[in-house]
Backbone as a chain_set.jsonl record, in Angstrom:
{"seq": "XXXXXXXXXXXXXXXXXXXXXXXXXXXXXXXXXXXXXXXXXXXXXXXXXXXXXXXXXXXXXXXXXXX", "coords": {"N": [[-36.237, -72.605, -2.618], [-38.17, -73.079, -4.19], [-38.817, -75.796, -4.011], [-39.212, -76.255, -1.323], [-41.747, -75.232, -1.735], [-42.457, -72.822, -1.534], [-42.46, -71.159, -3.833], [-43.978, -71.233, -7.339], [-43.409, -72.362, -10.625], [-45.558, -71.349, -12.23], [-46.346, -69.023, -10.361], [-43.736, -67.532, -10.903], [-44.297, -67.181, -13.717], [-46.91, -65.819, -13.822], [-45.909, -63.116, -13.007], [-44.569, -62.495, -14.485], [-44.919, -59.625, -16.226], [-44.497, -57.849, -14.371], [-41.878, -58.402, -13.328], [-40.833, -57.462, -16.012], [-40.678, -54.961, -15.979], [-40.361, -54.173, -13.489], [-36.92, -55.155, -13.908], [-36.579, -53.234, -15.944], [-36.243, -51.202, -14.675], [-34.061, -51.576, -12.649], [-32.225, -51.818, -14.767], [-31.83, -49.502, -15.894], [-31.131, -47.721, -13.861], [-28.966, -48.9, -13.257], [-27.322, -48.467, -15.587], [-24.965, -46.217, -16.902], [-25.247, -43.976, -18.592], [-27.559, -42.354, -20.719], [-28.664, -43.558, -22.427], [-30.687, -45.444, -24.369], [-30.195, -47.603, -25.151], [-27.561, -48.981, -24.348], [-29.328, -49.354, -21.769], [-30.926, -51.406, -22.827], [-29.285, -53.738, -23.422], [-28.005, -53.831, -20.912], [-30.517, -55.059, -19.818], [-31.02, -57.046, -21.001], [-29.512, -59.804, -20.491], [-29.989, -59.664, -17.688], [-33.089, -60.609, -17.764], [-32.699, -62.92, -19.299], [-31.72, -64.375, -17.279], [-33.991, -64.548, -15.154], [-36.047, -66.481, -17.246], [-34.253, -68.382, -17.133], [-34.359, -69.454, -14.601], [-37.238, -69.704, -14.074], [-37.697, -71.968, -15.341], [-35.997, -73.537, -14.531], [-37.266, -74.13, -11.879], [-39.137, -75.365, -12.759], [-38.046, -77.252, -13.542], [-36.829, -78.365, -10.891], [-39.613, -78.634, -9.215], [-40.992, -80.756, -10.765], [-39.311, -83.157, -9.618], [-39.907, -82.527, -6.967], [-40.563, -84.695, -4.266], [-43.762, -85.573, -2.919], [-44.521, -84.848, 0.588]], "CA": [[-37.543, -72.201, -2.175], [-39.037, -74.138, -5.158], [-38.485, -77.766, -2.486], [-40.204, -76.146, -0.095], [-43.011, -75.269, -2.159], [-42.769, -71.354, -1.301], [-42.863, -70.612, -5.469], [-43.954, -71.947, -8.402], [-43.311, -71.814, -12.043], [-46.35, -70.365, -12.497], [-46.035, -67.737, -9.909], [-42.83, -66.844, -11.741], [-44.817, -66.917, -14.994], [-47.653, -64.994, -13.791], [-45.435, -62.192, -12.886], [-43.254, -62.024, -15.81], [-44.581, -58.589, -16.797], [-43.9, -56.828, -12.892], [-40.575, -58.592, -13.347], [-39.802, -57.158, -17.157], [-40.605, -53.485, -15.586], [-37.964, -54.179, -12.364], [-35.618, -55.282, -14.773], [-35.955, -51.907, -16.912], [-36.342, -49.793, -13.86], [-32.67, -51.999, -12.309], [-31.508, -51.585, -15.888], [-32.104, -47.417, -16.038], [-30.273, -47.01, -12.917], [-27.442, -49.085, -13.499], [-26.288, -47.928, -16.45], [-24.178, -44.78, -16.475], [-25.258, -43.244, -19.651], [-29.086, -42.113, -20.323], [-28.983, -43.875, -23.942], [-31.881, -47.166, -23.733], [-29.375, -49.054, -26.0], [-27.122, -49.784, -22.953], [-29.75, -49.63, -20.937], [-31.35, -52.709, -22.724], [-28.06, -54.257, -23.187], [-27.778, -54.301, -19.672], [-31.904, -55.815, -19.569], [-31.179, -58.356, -21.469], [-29.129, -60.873, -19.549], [-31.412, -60.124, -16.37], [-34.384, -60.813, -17.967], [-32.805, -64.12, -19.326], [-31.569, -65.028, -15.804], [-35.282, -64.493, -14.941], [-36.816, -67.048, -17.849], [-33.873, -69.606, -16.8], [-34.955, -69.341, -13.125], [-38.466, -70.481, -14.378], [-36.857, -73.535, -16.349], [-34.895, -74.457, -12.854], [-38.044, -73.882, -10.663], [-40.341, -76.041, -13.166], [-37.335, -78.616, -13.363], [-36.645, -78.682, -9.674], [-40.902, -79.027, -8.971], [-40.841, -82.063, -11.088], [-37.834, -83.677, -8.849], [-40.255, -82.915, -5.798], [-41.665, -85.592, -4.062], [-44.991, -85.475, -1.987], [-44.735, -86.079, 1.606]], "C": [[-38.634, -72.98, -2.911], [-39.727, -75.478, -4.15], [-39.491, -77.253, -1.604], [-42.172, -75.561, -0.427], [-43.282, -73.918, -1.882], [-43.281, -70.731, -2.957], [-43.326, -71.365, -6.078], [-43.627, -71.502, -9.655], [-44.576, -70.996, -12.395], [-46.872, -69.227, -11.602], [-45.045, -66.89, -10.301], [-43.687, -66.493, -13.334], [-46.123, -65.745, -15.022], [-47.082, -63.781, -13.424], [-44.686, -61.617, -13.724], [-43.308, -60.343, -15.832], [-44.233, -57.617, -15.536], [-42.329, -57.065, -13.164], [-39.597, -57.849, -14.403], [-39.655, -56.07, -16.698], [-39.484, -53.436, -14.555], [-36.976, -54.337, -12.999], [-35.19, -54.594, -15.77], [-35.253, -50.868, -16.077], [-34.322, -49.961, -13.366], [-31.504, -51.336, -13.476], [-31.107, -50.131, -16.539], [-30.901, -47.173, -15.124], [-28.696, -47.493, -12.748], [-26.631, -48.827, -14.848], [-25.834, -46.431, -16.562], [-24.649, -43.414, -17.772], [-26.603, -43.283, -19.914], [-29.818, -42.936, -21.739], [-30.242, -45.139, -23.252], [-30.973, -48.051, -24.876], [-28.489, -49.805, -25.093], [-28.078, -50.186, -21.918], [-30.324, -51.54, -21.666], [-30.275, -53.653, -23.149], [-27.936, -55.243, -21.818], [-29.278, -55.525, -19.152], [-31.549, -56.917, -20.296], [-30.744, -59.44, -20.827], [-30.169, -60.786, -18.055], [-32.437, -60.836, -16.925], [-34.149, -62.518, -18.947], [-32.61, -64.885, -17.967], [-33.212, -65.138, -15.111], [-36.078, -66.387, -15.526], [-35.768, -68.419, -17.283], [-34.389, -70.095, -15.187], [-36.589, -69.712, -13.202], [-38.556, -71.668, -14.519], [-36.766, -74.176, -15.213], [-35.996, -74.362, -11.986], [-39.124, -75.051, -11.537], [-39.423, -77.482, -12.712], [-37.37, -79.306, -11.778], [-38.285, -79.191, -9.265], [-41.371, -80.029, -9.482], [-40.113, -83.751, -10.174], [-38.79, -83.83, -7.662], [-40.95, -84.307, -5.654], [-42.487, -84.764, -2.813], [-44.891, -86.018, -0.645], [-46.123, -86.33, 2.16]], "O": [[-39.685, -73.41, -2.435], [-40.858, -75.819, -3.804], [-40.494, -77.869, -1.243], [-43.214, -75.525, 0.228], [-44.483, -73.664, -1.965], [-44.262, -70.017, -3.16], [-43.272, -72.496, -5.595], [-43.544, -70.289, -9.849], [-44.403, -69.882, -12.891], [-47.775, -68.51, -12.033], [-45.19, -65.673, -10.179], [-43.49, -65.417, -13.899], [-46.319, -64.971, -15.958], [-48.003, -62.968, -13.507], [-44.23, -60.474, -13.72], [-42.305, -59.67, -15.592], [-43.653, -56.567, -15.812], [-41.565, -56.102, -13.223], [-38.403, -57.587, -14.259], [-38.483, -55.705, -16.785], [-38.338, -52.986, -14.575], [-35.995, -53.648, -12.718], [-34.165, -54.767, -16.43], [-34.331, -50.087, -16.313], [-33.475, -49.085, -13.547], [-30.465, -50.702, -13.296], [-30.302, -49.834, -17.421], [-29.885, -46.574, -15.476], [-27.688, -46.908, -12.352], [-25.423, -49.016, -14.992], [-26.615, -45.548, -16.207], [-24.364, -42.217, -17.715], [-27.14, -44.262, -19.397], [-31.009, -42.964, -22.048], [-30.502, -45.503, -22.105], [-31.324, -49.159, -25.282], [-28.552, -51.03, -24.994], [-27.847, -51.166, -21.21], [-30.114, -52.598, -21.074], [-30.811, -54.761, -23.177], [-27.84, -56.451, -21.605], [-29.165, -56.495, -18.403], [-32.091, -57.935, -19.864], [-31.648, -60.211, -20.506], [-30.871, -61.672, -17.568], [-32.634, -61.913, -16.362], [-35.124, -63.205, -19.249], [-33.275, -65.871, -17.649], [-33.367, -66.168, -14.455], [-36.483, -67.249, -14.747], [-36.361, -69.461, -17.001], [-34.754, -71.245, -14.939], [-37.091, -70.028, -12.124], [-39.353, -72.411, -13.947], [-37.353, -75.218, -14.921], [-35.532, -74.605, -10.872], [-39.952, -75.602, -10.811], [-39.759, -78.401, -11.964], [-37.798, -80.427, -11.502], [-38.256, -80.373, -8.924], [-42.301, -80.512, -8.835], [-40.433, -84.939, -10.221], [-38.797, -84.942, -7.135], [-41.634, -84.907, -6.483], [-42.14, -83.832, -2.088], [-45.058, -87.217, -0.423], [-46.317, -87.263, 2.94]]}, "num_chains": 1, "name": "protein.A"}
């Protein structure tokens, strides 16, 4: 979606903090137990898959060319 110019890194960056809250609220409901130590367990790898998905959207927007 990056290629096509639908996102940018800094539409991912300006959202970070909507994104850290989905990724507590995801992180609440999928874990089975009510503790917040699993729960952020479980937040943590999302919320790096998030910051690498920035990385790969700046990298890839570099790569574009202009037609």
């Amino acid at each position: 979606m990056s290629k096509l110019g639908v996102v940018t890194a800094d539409t991912f960056s300006k959202y970070r903090k909507v994104a850290l809250v989905a990724n507590a609220v995801v992180s609440a409901i999928a874990t089975p137990s009510p503790d917040p130590f699993s729960m952020i367990l479980v937040m943590i790898p999302i919320q790096l898959l998030y910051e690498v998905g920035i990385l790969a959207v700046r990298y890839v927007g570099k790569k574009t060319v202009e037609l």
